[in-house]
C-alpha positions as CSV (number, residue, x, y, z in Angstrom):
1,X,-17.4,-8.7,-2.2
2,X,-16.1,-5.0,-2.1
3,X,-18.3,-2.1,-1.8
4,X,-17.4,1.4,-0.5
5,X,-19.2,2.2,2.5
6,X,-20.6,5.7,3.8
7,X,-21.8,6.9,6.7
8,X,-24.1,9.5,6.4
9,X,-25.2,12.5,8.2
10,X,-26.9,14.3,5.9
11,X,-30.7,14.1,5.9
12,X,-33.5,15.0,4.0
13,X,-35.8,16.6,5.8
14,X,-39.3,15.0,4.7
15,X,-39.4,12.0,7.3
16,X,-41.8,13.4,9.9
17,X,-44.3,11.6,12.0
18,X,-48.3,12.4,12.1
19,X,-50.2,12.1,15.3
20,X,-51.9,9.4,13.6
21,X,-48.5,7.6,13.3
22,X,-47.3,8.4,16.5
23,X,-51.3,6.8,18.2
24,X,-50.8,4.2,16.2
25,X,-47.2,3.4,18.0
26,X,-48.9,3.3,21.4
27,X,-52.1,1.3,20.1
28,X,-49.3,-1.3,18.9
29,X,-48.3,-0.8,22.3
30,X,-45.5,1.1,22.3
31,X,-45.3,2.6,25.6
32,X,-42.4,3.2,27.9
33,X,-41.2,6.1,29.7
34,X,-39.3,6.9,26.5
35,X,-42.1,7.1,24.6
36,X,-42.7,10.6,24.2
37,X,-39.1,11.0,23.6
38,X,-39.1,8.3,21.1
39,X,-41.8,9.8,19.2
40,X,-41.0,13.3,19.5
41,X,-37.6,12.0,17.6
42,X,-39.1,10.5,15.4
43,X,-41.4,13.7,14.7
44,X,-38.0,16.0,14.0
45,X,-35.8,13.1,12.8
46,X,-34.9,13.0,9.2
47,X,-34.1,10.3,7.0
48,X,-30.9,10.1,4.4
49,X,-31.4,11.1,0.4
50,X,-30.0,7.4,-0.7
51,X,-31.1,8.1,-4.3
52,X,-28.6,11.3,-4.5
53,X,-25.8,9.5,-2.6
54,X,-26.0,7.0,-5.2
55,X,-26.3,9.1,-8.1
56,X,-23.0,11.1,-6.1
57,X,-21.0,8.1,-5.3
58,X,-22.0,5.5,-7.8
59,X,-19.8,7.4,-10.4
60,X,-16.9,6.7,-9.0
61,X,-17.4,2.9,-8.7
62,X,-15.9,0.1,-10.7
63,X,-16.3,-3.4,-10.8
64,X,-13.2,-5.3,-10.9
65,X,-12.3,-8.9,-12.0
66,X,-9.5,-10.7,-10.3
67,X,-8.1,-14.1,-12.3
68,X,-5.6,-15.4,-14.7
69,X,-5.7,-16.2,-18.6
70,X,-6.4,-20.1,-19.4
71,X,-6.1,-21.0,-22.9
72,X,-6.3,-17.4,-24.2
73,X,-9.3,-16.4,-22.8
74,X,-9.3,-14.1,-19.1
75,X,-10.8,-16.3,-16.1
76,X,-12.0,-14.2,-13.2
77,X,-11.7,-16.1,-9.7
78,X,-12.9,-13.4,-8.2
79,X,-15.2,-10.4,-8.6
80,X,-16.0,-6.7,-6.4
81,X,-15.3,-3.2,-6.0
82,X,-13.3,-0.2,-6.3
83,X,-13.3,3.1,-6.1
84,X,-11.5,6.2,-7.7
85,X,-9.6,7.6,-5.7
86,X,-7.9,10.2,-7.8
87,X,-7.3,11.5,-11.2
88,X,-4.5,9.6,-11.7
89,X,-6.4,6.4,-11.9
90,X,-6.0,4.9,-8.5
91,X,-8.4,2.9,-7.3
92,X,-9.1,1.5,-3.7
93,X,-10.3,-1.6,-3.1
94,X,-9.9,-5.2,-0.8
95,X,-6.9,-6.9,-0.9
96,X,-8.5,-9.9,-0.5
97,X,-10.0,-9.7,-4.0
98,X,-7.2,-9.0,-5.8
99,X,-4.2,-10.5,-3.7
100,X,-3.0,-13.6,-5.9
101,X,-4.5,-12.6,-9.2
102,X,-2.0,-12.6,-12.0
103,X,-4.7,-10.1,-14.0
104,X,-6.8,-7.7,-12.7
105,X,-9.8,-6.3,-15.4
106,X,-11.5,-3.0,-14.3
107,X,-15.1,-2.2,-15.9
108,X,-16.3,1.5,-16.0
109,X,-20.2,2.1,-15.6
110,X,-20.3,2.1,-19.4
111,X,-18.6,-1.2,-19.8
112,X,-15.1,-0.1,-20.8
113,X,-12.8,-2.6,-19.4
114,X,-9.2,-1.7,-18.2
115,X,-6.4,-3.9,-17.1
116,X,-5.5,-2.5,-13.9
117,X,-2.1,-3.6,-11.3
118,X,-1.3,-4.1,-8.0
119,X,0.7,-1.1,-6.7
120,X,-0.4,-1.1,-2.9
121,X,-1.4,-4.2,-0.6
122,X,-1.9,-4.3,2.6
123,X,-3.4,-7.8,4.0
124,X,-3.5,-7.2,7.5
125,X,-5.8,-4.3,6.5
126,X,-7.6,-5.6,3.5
127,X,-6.6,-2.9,1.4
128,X,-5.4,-2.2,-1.9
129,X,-4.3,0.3,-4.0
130,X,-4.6,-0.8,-8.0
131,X,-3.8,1.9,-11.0
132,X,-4.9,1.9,-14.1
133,X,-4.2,4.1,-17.3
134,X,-6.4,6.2,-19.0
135,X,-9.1,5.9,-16.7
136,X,-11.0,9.0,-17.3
137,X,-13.3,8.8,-14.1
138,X,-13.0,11.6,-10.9
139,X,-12.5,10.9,-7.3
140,X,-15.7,10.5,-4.8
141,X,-15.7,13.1,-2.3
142,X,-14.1,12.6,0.4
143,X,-14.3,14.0,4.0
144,X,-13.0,13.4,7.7
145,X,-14.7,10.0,8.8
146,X,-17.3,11.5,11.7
147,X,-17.8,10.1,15.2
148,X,-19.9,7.0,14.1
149,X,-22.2,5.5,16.3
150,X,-24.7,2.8,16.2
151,X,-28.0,4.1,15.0
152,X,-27.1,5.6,12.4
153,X,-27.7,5.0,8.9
154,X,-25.0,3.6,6.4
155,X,-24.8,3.0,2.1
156,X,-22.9,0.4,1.1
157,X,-22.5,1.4,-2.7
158,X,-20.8,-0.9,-5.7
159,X,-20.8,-4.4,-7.3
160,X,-21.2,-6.8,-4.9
161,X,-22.1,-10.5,-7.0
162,X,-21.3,-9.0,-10.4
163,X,-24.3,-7.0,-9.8
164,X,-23.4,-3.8,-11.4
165,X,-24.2,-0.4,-9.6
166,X,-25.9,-1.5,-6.7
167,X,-26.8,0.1,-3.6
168,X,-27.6,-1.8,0.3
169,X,-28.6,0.7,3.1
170,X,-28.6,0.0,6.7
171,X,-27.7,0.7,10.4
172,X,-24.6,0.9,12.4
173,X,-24.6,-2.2,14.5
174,X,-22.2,-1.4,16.4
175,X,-18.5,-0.4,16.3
């Protein structure tokens, strides 16, 4: 399972809390000597736009099929992600996913399938660079990786399952 990860930083202002919200924390009894803190935080915190990070980075996703050809038909063995990382038609993905395949199929969003090869691997990483011809799809924005912490959020974005276009948000646990 392959699925490009972002941390994010940008917010979208809306997420405040009311003073109803923030009684409502004590009554559920939420006090501590933080808890003004908390809740002032809370009051001036922001929360991240996930629909436009998906509708940014979701683009630039591709599912990819790992397996071999058995009696003329393709046989995946395994199935995950990738994602442009240039014009040229490389793609990034996990090593793991498509380390001993003998035939690697790459599906656009609009179920154009490609046969892709290995022309990077890097096991100790888990990495892998795969091109493919005549892909037609552009690059997701890329920028310096920040200072991540835990606490803050994270979009895992791609095709975890053979679900197509997906999108799991969470936390940093810890790193």
């Amino acid at each position: 399972m392959g699925l490009l990860c972002l941390s994010l930083n940008a917010c979208a202002q809306s997420g405040t809390v009311s003073t109803s919200t923030a009684k409502s924390m004590e009554d559920d009894g939420v006090k501590s000597p933080h808890s003004a803190g908390a809740v002032k935080a809370l009051k001036t915190s922001c929360r991240p736009d996930f629909v436009t990070v998906f509708q940014q980075i979701s683009p630039s996703t591709v599912g990819i099929a790992a397996g071999r050809m058995r009696e003329g038909r393709f046989k995946a063995k395994r199935a995950g992600t990738g994602f442009v990382w240039d014009k040229k038609g490389h793609l990034v993905t996990n090593a793991h996913l498509v380390a001993e395949s003998e035939m690697i199929r790459v599906r656009r969003r609009d179920g154009k399938v490609f046969v892709g090869r290995i022309i990077g691997l890097d096991v100790p990483t888990d990495l892998a660079v795969i091109k493919v011809d005549k892909l037609d799809l552009s690059p997701a924005n890329r920028h310096p990786a920040p200072t991540i912490k835990p606490g803050e959020w994270v979009a895992a974005v791609g095709h975890p399952f053979g679900m197509e276009h997906s999108i799991a948000v969470g936390v940093i646990s810890a790193v």
